[in-house]
KEVO-104722 format. One line per 10 residues: number of its first residue (from 1); their letters; for each residue x, y, z of C-alpha. Coordinates in pm, whole numbers, plus 50000, padded with zeros to 5 digits. Each point is the difference from the previous one (the first is absolute). Last residue first. Layout:
N
NUM> A> X,Y,Z  ...;
END
This chain:
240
240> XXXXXXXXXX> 79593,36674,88160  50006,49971,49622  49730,50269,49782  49938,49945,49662  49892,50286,49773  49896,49968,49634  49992,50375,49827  50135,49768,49638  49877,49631,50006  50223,49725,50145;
230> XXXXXXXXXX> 49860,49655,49872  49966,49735,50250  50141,49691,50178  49972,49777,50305  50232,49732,49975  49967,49695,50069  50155,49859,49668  49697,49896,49803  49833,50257,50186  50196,50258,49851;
220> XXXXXXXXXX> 49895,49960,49657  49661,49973,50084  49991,50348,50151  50216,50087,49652  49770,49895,49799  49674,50142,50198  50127,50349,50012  50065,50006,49639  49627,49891,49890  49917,50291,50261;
210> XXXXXXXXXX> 50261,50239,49809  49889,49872,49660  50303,50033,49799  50136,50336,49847  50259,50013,50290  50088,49665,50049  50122,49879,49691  50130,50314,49950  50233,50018,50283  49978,50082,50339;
200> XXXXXXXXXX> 50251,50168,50185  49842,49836,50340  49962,49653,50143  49860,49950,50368  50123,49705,50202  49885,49822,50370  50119,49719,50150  50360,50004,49945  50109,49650,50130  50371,50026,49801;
190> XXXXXXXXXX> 49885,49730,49767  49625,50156,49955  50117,50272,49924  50256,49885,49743  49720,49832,49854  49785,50318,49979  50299,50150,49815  49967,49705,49735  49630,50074,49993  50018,50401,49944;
180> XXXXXXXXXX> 50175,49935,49699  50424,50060,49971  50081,50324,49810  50327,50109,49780  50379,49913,49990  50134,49683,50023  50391,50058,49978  50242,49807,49760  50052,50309,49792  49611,50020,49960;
170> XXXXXXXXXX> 49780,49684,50071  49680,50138,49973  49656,49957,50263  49624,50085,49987  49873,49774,50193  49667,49805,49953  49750,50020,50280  49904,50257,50080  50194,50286,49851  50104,50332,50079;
160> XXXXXXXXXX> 49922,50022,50347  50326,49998,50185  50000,50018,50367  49903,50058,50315  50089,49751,50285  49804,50097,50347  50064,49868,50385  50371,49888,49913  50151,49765,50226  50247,49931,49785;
150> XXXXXXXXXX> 49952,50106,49630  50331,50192,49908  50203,49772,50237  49885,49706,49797  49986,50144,49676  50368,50111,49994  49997,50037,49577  49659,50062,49958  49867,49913,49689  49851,50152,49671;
140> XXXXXXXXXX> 49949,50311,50126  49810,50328,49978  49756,50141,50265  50210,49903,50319  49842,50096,50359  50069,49777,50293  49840,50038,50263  50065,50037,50410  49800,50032,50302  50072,50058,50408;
130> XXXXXXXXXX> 50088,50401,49925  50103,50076,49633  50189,49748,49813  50017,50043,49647  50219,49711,49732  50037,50206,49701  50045,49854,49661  50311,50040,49773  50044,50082,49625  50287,50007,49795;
120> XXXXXXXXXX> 49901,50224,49712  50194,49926,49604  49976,49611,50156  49665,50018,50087  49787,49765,50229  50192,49772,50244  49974,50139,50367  50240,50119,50214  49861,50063,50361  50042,50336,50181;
110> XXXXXXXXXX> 49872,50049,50345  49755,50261,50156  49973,50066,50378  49716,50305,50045  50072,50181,50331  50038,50375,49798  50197,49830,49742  50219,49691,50125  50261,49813,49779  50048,49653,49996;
100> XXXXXXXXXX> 50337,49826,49778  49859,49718,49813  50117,50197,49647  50160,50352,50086  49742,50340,49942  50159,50298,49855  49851,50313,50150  49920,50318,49748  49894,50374,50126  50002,50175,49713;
90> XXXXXXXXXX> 49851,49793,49708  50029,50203,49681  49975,49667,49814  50341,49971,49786  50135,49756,50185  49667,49768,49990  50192,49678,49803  50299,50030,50258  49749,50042,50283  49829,49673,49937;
80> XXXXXXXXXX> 50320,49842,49990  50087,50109,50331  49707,49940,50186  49735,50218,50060  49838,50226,50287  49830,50367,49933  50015,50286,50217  49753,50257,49982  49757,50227,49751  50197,49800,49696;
70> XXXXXXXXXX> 50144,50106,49653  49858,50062,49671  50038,49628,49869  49872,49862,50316  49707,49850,49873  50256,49841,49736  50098,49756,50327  49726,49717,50002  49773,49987,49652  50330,50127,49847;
60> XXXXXXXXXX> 50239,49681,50087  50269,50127,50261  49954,49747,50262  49800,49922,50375  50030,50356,50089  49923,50148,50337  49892,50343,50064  49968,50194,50305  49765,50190,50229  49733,50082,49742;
50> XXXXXXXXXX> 49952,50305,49825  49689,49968,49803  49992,50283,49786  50313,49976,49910  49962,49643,49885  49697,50062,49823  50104,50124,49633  50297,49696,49948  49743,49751,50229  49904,49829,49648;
40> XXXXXXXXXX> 50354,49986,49877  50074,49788,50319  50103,50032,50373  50097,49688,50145  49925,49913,50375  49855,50323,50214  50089,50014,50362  49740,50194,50235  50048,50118,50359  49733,50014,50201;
30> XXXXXXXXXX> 50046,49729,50279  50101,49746,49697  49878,50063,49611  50081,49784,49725  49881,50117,49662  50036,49813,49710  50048,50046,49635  49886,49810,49688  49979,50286,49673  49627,50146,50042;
20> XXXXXXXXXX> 49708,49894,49851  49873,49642,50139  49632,49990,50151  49913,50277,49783  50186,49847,49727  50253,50023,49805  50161,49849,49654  50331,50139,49882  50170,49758,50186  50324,50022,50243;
10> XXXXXXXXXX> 49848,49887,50282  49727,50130,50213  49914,49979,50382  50003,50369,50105  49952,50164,50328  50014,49661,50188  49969,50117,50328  50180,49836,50326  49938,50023,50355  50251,49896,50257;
END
């Protein structure tokens, strides 16, 4: 399984070389590719690049709004996220089922409610592709099934908006928002994830020093055994 991060950026108005485009990832498997979330950014590019498929985590616009003039193949989201993008001239549309696996092209993905937006129920996607499997979720405040979202996991990416300071609401009794890369590092390090990369970067992030960055968040993950790093956009990993 090889992945590319073809954009690691939140929803800021600051970018960077290192961070321009709206967070998306690539996860290609025996030469099929599977793009996750397709944001305002891609709305020019999309139909130029023509991937396999495309996966949605949730409706906000530096995910879905890519999509706004239609897709170049079949796109994957859950229910909700389809009610908010009815009027996207999306053609070929599958509706995804929390915790129930679906294949595309001999890539396993699996929904997992997360907390993060009432108004855009978000989920990440645990991807199995061969002997490895990540889980990729660039907007949460928790996981709700944790445990079977993280086990065994060779890679957790997730949300970089913060540090170490959340940025989290109470809204109609739901938390709603971002938890820091250190409290996900902790939930690493609980489930015996040994490795984590953080994209969708926010501005504390983005306008920082990017080796001053590097070094935070290294030492952030060695307090919980955990090696960690900062997703930059064109990054490729490779899991065999």
């Amino acid at each position: 399984m090889k992945l590319k991060f073809l954009g690691t950026r939140g929803e800021i108005d600051i970018r960077t070389r290192l961070h321009r485009m709206h967070s998306s990832l690539e996860v290609s498997y025996k030469g099929r590719a599977v793009m996750i979330d397709c944001g305002l950014d891609w709305l020019r590019r999309i139909h130029r690049m023509r991937p396999d498929a495309i996966v949605l985590t949730h409706a906000h616009p530096d995910h879905a709004w890519g999509l706004k003039n239609g897709a170049p193949c079949r796109v994957y989201a859950s229910e909700q996220t389809w009610r908010i993008l009815k009027r996207f001239p999306v053609l070929d549309r599958t509706t995804i089922e929390p915790r129930r696996p679906f294949d595309i092209h001999g890539i396993t993905l699996e929904a997992f409610p997360v907390e993060h937006s009432i108004r855009a129920p978000a989920v990440g996607y645990r991807i199995t592709a061969g002997a490895s499997s990540i889980f990729y979720v660039p907007d949460l405040v928790s996981i709700y099934d944790a445990h079977e979202a993280l086990r065994g996991i060779r890679l957790y990416i997730g949300d970089g908006a913060r540090l170490r300071r959340p940025i989290v609401r109470k809204t109609a009794g739901s938390l709603v928002g971002h938890s820091p890369i250190r409290t996900q590092l902790g939930w690493c390090h609980q489930e015996g994830v040994r490795k984590a990369l953080f994209t969708h970067c926010g501005s504390e992030i983005v306008r920082a020093d990017s080796g001053q960055i590097a070094r935070s968040v290294r030492n952030l993950g060695l307090e919980q055994g955990v090696d960690a790093g900062i997703a930059i956009d064109g990054m490729d990993v490779i899991l065999r």
